[in-house]
Backbone as CSV, one residue per row, in Angstrom:
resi,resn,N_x,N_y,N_z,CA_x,CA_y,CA_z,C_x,C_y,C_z
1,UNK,-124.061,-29.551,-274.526,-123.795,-28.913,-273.241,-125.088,-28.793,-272.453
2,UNK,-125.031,-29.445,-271.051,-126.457,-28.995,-270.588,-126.221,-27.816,-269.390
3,UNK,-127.091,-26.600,-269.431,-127.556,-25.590,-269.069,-128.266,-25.948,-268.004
4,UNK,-127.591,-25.013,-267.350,-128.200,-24.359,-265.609,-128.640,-23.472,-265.498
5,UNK,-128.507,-21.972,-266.088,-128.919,-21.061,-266.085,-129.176,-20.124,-267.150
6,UNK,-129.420,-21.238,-268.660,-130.376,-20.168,-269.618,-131.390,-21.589,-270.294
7,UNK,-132.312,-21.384,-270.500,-132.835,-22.599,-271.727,-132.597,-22.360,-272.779
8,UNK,-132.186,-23.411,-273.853,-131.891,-23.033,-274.900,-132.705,-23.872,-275.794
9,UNK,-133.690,-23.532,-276.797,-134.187,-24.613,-277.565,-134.220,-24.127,-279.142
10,UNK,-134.432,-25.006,-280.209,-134.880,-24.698,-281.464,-135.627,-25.177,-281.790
11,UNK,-136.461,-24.361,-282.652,-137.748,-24.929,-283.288,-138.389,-24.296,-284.705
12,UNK,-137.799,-24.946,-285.364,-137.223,-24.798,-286.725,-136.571,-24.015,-287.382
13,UNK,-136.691,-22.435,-287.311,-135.855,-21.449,-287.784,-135.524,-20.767,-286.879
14,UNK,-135.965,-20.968,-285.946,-136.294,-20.071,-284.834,-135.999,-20.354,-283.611
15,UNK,-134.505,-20.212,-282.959,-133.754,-20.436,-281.596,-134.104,-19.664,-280.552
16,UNK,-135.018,-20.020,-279.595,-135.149,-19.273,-278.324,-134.157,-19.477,-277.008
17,UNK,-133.290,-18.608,-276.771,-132.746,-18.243,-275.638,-133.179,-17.523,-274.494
18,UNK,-133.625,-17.952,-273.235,-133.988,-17.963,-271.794,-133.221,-17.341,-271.003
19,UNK,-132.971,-16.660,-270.350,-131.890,-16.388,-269.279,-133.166,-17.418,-268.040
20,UNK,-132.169,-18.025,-267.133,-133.439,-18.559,-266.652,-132.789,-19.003,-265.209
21,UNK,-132.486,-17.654,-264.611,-132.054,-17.637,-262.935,-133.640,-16.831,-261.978
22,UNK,-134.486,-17.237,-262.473,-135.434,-16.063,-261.954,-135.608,-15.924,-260.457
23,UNK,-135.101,-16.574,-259.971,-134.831,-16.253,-258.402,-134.241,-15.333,-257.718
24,UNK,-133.431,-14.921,-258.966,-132.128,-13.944,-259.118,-132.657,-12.900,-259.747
25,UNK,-133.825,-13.056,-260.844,-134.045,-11.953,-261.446,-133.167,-11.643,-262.961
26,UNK,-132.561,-13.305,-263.096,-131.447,-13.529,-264.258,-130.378,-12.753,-264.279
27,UNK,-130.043,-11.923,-263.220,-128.418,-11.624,-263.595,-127.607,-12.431,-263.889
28,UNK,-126.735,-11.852,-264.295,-125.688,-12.514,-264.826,-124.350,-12.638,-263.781
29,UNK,-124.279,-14.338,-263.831,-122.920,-15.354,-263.413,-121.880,-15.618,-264.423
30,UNK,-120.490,-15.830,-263.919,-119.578,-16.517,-264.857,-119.964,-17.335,-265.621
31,UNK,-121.044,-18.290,-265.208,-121.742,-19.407,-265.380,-122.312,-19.384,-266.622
32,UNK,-123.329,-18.110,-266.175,-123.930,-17.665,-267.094,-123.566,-17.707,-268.699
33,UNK,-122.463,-16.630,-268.085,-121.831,-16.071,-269.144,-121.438,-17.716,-270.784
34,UNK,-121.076,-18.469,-269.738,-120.324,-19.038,-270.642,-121.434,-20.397,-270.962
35,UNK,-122.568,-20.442,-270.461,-123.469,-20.988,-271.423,-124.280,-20.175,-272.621
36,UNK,-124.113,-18.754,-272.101,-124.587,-18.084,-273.555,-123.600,-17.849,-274.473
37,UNK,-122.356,-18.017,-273.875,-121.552,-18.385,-275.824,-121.888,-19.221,-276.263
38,UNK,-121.626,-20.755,-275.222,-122.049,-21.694,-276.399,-123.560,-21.781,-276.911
39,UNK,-124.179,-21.208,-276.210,-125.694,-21.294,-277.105,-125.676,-20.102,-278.302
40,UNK,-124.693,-19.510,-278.645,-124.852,-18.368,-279.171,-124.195,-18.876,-280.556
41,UNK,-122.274,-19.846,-280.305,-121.913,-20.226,-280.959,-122.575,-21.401,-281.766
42,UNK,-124.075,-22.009,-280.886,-124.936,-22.857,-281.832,-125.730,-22.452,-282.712
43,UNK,-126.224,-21.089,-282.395,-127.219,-19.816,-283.363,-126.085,-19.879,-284.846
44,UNK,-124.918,-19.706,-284.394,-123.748,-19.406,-285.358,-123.470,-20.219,-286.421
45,UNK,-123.169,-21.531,-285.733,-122.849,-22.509,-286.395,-123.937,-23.485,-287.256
46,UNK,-124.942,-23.566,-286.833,-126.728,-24.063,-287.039,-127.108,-23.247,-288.375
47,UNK,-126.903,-23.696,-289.663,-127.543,-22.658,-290.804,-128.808,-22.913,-290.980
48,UNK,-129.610,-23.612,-290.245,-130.560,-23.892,-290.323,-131.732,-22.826,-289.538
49,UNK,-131.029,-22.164,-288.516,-131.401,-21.174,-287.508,-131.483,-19.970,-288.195
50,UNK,-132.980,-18.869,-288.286,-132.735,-17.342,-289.141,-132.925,-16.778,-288.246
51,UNK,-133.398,-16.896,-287.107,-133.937,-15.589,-285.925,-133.368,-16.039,-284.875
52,UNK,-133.098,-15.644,-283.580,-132.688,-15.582,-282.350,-133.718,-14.622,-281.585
53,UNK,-134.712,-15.113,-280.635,-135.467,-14.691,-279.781,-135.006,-14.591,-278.185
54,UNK,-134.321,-13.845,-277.646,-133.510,-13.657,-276.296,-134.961,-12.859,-274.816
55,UNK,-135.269,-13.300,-274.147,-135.680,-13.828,-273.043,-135.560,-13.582,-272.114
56,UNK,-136.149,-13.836,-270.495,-136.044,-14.144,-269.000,-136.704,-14.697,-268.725
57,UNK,-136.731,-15.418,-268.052,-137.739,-16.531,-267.114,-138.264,-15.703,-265.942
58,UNK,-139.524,-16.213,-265.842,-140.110,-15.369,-264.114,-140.072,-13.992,-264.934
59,UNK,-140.336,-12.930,-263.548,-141.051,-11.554,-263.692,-139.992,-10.400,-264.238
60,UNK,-138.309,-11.133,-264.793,-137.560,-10.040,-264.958,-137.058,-10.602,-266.160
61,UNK,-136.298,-9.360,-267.325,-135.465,-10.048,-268.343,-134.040,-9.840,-267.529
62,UNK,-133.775,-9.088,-266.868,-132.602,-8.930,-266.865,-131.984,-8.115,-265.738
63,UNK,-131.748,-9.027,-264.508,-131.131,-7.201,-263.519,-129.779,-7.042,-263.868
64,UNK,-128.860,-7.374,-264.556,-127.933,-7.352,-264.250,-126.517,-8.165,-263.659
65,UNK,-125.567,-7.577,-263.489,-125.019,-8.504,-262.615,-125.141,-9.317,-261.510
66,UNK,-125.050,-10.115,-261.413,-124.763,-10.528,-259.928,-123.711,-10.473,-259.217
67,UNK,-124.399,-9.312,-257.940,-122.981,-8.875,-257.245,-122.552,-9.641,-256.172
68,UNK,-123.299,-10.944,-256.069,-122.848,-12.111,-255.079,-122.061,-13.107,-256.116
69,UNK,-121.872,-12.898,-256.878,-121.057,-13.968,-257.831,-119.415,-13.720,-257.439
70,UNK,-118.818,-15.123,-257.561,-117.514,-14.719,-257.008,-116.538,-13.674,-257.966
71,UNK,-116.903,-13.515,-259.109,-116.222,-12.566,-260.200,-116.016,-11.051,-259.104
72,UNK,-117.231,-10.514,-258.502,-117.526,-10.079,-257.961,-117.185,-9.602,-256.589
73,UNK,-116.358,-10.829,-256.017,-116.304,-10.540,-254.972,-115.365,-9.411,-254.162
74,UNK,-116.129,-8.981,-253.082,-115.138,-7.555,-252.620,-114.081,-8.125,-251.491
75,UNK,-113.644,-9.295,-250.931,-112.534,-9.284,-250.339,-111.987,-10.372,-250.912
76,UNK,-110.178,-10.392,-250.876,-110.000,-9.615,-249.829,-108.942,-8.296,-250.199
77,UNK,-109.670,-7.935,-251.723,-109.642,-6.458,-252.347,-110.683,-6.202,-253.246
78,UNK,-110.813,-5.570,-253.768,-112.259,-4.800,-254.481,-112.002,-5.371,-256.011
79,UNK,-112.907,-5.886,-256.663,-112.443,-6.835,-257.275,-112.145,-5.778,-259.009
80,UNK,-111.421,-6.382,-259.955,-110.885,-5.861,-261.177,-112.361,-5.289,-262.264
81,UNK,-113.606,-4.952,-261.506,-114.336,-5.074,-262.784,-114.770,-4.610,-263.847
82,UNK,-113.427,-4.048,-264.445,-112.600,-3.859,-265.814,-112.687,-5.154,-266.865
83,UNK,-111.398,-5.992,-266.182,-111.460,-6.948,-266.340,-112.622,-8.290,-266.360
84,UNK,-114.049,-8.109,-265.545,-115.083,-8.734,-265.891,-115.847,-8.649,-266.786
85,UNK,-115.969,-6.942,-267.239,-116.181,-6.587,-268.919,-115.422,-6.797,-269.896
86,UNK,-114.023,-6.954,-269.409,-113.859,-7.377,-271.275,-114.022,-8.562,-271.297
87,UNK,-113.737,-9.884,-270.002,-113.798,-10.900,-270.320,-114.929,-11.417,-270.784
88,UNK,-115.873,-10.767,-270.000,-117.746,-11.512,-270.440,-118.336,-10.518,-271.437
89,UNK,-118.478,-9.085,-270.243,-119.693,-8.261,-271.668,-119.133,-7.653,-272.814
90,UNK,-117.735,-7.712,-273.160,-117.475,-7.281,-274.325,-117.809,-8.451,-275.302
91,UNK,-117.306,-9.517,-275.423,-117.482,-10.297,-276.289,-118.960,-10.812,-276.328
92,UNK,-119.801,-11.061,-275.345,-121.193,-11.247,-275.448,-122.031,-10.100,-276.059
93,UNK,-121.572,-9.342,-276.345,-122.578,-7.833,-276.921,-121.906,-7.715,-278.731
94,UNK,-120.402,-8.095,-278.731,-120.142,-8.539,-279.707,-120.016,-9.339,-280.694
95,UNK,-120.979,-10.831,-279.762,-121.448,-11.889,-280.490,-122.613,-11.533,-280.987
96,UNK,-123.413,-10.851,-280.419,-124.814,-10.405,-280.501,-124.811,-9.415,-282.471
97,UNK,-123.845,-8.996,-281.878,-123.618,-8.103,-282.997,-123.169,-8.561,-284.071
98,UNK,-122.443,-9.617,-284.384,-121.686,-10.342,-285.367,-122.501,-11.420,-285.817
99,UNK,-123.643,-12.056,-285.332,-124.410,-12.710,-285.379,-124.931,-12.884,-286.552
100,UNK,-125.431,-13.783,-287.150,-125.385,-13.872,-288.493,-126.513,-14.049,-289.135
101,UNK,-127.842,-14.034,-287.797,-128.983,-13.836,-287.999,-129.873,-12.694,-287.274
102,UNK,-130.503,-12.174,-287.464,-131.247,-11.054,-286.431,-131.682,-11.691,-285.066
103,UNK,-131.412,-10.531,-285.177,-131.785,-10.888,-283.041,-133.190,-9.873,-282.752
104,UNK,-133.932,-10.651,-281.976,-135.111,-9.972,-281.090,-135.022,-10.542,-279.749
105,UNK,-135.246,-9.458,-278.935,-135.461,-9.269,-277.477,-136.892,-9.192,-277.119
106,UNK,-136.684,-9.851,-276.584,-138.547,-10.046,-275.849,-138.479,-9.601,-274.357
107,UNK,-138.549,-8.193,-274.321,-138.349,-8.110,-272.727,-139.471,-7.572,-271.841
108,UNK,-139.371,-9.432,-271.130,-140.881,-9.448,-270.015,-140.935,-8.991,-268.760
109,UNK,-139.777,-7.969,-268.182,-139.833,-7.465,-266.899,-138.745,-6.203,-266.934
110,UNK,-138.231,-6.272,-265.393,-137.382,-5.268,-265.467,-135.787,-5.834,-266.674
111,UNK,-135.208,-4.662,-267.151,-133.886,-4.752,-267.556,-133.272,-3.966,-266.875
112,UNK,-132.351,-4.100,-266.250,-131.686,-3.426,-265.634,-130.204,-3.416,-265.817
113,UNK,-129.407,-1.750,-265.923,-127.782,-2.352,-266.006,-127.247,-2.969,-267.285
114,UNK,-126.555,-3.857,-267.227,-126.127,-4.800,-268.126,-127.467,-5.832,-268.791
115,UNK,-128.351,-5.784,-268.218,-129.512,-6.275,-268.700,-130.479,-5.409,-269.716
116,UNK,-130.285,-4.198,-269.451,-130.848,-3.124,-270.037,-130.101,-3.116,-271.411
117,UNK,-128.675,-3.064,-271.582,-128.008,-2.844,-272.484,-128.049,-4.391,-273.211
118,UNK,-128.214,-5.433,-272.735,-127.896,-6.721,-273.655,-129.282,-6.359,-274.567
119,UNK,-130.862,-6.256,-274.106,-131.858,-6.262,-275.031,-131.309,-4.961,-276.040
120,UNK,-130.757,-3.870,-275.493,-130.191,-2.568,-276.584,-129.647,-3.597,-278.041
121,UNK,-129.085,-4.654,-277.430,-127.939,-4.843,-278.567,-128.760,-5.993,-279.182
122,UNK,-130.026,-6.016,-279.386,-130.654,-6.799,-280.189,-130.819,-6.079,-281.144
123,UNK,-131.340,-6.653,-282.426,-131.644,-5.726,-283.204,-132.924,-5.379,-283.027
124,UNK,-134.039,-5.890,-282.333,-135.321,-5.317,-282.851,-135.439,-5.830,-281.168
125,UNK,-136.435,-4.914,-280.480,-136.519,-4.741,-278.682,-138.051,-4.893,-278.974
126,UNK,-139.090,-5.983,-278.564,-140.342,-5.747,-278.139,-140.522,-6.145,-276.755
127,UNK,-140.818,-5.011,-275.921,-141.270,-5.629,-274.440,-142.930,-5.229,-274.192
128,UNK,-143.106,-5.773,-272.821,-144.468,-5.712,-272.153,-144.765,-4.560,-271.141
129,UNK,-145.847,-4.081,-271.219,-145.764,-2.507,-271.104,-145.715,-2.186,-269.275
130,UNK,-145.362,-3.749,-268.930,-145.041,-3.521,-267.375,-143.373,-3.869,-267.036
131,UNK,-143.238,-3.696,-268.116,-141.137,-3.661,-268.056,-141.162,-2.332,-267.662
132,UNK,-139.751,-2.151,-267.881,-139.102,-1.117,-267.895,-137.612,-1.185,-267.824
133,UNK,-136.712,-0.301,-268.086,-135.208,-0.193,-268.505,-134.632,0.807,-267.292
134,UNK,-133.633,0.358,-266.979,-132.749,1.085,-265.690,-131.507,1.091,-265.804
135,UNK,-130.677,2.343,-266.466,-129.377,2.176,-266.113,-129.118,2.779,-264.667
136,UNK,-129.073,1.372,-263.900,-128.624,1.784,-262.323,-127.272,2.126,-261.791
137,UNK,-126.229,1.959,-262.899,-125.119,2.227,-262.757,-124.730,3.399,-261.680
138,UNK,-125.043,4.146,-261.472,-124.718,5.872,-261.214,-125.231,5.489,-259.529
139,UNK,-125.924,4.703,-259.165,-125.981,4.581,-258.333,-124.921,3.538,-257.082
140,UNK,-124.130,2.546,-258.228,-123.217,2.380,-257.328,-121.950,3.123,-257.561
141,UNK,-121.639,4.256,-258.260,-120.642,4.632,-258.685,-119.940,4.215,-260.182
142,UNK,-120.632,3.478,-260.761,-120.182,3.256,-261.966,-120.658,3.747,-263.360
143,UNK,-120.313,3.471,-264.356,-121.036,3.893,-265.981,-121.936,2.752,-266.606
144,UNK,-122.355,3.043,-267.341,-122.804,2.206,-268.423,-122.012,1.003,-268.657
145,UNK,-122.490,-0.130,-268.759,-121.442,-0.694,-269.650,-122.432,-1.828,-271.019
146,UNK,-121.372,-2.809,-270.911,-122.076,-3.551,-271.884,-123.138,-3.098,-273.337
147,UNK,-122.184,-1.667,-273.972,-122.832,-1.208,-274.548,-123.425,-0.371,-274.144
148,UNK,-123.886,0.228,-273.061,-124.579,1.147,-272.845,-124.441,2.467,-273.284
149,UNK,-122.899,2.822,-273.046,-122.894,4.638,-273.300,-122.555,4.385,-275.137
150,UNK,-122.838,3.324,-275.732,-122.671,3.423,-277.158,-124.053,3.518,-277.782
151,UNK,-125.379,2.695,-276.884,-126.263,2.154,-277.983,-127.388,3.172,-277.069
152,UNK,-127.574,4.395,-276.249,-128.277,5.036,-275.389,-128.386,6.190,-276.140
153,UNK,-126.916,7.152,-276.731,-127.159,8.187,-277.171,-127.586,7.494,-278.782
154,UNK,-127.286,6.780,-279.617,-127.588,6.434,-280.773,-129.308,5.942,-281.076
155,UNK,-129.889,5.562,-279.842,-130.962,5.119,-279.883,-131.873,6.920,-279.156
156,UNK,-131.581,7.539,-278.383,-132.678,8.691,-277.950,-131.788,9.668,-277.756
157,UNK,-130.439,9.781,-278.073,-130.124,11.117,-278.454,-128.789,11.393,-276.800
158,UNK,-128.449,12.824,-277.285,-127.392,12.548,-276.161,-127.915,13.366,-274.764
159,UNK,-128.818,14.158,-274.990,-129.779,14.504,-273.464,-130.673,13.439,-272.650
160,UNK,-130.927,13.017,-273.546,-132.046,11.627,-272.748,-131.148,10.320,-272.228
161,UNK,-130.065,10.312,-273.471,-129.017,9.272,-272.654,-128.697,9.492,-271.550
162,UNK,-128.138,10.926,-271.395,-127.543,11.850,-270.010,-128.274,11.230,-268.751
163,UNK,-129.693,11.941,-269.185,-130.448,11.859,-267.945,-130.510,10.360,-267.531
164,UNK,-130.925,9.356,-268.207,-130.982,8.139,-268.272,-129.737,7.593,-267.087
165,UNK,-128.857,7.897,-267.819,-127.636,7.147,-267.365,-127.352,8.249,-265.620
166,UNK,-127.339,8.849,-265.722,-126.678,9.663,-264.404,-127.779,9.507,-263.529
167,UNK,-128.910,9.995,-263.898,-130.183,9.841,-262.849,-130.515,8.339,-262.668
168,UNK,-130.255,7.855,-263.394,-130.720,6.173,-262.896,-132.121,5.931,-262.721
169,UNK,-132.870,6.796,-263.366,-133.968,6.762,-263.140,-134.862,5.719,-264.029
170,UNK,-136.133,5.392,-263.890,-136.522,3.662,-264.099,-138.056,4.231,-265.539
171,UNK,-137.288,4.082,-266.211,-137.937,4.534,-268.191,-139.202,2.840,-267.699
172,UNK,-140.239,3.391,-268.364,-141.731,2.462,-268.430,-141.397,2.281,-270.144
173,UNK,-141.510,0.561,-270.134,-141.651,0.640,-271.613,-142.195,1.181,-272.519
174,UNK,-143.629,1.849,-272.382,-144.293,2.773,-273.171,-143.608,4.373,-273.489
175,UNK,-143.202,4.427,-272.416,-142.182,5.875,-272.555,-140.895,5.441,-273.725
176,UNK,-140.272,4.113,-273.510,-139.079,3.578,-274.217,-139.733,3.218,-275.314
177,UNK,-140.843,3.261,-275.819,-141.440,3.445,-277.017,-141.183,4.694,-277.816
178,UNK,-142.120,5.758,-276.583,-142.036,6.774,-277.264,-140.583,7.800,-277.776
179,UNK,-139.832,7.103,-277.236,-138.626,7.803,-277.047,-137.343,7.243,-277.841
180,UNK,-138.290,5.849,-278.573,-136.909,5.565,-279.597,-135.951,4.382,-279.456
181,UNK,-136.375,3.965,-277.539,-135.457,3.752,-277.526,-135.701,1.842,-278.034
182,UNK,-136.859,1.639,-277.855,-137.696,0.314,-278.475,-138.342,0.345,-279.578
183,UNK,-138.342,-1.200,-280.285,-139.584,-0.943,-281.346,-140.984,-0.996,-280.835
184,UNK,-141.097,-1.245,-279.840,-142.850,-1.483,-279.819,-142.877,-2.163,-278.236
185,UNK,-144.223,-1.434,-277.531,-144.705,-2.105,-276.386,-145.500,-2.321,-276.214
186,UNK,-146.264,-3.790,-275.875,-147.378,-4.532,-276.014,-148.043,-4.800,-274.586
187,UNK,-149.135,-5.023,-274.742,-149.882,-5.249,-273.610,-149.529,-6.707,-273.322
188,UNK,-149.172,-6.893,-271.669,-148.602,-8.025,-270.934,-148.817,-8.954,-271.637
189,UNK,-150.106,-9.383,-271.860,-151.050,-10.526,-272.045,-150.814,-10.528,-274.087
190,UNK,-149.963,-10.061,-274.434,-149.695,-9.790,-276.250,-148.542,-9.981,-276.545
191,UNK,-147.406,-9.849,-275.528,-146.267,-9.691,-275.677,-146.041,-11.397,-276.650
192,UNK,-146.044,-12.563,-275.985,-145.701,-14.163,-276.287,-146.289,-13.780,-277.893
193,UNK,-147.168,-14.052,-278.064,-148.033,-13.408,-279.356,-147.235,-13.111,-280.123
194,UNK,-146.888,-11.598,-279.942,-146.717,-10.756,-280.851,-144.772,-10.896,-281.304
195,UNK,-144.575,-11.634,-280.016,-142.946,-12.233,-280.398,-142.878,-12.910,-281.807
196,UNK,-143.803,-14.049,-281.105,-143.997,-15.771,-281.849,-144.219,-14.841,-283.668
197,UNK,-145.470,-14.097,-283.947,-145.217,-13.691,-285.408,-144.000,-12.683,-285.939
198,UNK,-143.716,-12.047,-284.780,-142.459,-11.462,-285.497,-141.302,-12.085,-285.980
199,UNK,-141.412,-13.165,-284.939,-140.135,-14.193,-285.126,-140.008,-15.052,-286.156
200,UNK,-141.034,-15.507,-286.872,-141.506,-15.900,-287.844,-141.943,-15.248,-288.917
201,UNK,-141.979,-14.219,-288.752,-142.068,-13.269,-290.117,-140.583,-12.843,-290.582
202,UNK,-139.565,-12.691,-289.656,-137.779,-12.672,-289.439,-137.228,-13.336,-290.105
203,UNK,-137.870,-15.136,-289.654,-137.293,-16.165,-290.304,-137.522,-16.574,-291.739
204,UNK,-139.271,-15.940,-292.274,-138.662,-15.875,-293.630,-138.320,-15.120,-294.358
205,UNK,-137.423,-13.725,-294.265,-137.395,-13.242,-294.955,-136.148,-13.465,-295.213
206,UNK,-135.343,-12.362,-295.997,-133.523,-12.550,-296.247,-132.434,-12.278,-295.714
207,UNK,-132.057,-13.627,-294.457,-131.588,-13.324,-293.470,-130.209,-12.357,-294.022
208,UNK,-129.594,-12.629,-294.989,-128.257,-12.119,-295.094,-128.382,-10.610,-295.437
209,UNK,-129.463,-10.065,-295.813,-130.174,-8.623,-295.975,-130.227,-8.019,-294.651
210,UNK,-130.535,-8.418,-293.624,-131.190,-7.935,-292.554,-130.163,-7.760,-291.392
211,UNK,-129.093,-8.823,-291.814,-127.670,-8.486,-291.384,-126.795,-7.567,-291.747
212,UNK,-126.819,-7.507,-293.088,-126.258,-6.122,-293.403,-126.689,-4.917,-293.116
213,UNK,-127.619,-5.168,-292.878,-128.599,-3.796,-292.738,-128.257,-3.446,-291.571
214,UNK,-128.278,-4.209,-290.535,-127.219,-3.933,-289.007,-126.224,-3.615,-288.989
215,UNK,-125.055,-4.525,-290.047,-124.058,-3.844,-289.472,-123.916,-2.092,-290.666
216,UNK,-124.764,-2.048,-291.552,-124.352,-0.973,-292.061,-124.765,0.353,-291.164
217,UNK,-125.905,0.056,-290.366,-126.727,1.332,-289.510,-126.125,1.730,-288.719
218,UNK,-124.852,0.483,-288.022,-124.332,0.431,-286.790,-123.013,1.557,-286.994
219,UNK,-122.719,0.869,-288.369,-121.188,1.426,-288.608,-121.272,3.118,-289.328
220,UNK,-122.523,3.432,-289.390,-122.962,5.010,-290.089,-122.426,6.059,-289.395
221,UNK,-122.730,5.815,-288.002,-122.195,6.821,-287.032,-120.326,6.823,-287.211
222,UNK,-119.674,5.983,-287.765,-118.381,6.558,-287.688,-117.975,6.597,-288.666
223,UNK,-118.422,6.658,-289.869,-117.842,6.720,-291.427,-118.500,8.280,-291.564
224,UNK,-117.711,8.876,-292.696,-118.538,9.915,-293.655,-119.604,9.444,-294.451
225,UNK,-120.420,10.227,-295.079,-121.496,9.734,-295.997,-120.119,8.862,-297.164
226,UNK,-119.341,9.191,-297.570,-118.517,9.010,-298.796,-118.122,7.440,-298.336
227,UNK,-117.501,7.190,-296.971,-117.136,5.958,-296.572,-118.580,4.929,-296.658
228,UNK,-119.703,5.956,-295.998,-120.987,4.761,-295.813,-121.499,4.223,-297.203
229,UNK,-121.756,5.590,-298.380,-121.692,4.628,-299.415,-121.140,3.747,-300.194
230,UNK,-119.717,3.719,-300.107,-119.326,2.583,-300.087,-119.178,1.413,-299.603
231,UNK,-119.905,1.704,-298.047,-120.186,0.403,-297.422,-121.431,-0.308,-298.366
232,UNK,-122.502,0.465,-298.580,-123.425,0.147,-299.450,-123.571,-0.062,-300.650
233,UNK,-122.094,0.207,-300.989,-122.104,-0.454,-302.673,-121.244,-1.738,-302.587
234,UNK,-120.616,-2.038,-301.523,-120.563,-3.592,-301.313,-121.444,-4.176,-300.564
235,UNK,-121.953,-3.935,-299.717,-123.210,-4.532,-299.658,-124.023,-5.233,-300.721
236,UNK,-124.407,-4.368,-301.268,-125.051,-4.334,-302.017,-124.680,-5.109,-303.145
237,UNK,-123.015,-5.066,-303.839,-122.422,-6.104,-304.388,-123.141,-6.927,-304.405
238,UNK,-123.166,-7.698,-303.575,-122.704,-9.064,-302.392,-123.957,-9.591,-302.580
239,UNK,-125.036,-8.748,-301.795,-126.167,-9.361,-302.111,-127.054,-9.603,-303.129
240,UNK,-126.549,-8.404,-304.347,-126.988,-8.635,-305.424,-127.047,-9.937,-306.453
241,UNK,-125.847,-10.360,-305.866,-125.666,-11.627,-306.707,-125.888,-13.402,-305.574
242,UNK,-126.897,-12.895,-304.628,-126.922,-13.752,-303.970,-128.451,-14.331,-304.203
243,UNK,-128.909,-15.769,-304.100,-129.985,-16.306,-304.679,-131.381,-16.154,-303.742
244,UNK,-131.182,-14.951,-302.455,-132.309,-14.379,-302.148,-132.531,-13.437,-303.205
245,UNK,-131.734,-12.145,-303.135,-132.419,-11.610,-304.223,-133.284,-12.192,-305.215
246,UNK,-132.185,-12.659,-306.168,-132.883,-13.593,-307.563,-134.285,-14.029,-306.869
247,UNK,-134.596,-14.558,-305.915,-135.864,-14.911,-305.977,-136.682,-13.765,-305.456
248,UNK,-136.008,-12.752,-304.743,-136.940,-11.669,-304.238,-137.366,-11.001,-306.164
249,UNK,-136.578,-10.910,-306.782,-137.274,-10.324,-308.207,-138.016,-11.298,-309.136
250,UNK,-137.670,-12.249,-309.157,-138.701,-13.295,-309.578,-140.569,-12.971,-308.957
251,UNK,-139.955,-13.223,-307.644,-141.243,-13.124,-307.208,-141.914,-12.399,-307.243
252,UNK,-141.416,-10.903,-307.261,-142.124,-9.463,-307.852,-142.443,-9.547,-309.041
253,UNK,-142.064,-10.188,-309.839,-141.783,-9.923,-311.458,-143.243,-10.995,-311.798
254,UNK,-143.532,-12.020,-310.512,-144.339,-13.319,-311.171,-145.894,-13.181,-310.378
255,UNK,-145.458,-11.824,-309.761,-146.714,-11.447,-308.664,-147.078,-12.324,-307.497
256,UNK,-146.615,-13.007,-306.970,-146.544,-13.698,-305.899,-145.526,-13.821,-304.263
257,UNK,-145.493,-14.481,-303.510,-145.135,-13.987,-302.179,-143.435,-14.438,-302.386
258,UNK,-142.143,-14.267,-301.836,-141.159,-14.906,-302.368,-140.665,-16.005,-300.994
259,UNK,-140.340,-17.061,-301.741,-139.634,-18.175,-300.555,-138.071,-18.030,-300.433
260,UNK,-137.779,-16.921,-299.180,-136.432,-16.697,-299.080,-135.831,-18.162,-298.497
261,UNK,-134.619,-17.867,-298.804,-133.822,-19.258,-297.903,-132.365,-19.072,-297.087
262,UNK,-132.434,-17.690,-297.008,-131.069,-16.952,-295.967,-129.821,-16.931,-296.492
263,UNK,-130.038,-17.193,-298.133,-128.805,-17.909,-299.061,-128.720,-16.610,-300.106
């Protein structure tokens, strides 16, 4: 499939995805939308792929929608956009999530909106300390979406979500450091850097570990402790008898570094 508005490349374990409208500031088009399934369904299908590195081109990761897109459009009635979330951002935040390798967000500008919430739904958020995160929602009359009123209070709690979300007010990545709601914010000129080894430190370790580990953190908030440990004693099953382990104890056992293989 060739792409108009994200780049998509691989390079060896390691799939980088672009949003790459920067004229626009990469919001998101129908267009959009449906070249990041199929680049998403190639992360999926590709066992060769352990990390997913997600992106913007130019000075923004993410504003958001685009409210000139015809999905969008306001005549000649106000358009369903109910219906534009389940069709696009539900299932795109739920691919993210189902994903079968870890995800990192590299976010090099503003996120904004639905842009704000797609880097949320990575698993691991490093941006550049001249980003920043905006749920602008409240300002046209709307909520959170794309994840937002799920992954805001779970990440800084339900006062800071509040303020966040209703005030619309514009969080500096260093603050979204301090506050939980990121792993880490790097100086402009560190960010490419400090991606490139994380992404590669991702890819070798045990991808099928690092997945569980998501969806078990994710799913904590609605089980009892009694339900979660049993999420973790199949987990744990599962991976026990899988031939990362075996080599993760070998390699402890033989004093040396271990060569995972996502298996």
């Amino acid at each position: 499939m060739a792409f108009e508005n994200i780049r998509f490349e691989v390079d060896g374990e390691v799939a980088r995805l672009t949003l790459h409208r920067p004229d626009k500031l990469n919001s998101f088009t129908a267009a959009m939308h449906g070249e990041l399934r199929a680049a998403l369904d190639t992360v999926q299908n590709n066992l060769s792929i352990r990390v997913l590195v997600l992106t913007g081109a130019g000075r923004a990761f993410c504003a958001g929608q685009d409210l000139g897109d015809p999905e969008m459009a306001m005549t000649p009635k106000l358009p369903d956009i109910g219906n534009v979330v389940e069709k696009y951002y539900k299932p795109l935040i739920l691919s993210l999530q189902n994903l079968r390798v870890p995800t990192l967000a590299a976010v090099n500008g503003i996120a904004a909106g639905a842009g704000a919430s797609l880097a949320l739904a990575c698993d691991l958020v490093i941006a550049a300390k001249s980003a920043s995160f905006l749920q602008a929602f409240s300002k046209i009359g709307l909520i959170p979406d794309t994840g937002g009123t799920w992954f805001l209070p779970q990440r800084v709690g339900m006062a800071r979500a509040m303020g966040l979300a209703m005030l619309a007010d514009k969080l500096p990545a260093e603050k979204a450091e301090q506050w939980g709601l990121i792993w880490q914010a790097v100086d402009d000129a560190e960010l490419a850097a400090t991606v490139d080894k994380l992404a590669t430190q991702l890819a070798s370790m045990p991808t099928k570990a690092l997945v569980r580990t998501r969806q078990a953190m994710h799913a904590a908030p609605m089980h009892t402790l009694e339900q979660q440990l049993s999420m973790e004693g199949g987990f744990m099953r599962e991976l026990g008898w899988s031939p990362d382990y075996a080599e993760g104890v070998a390699a402890f056992m033989e004093k040396r570094a271990p060569r995972f293989t996502g298996q």
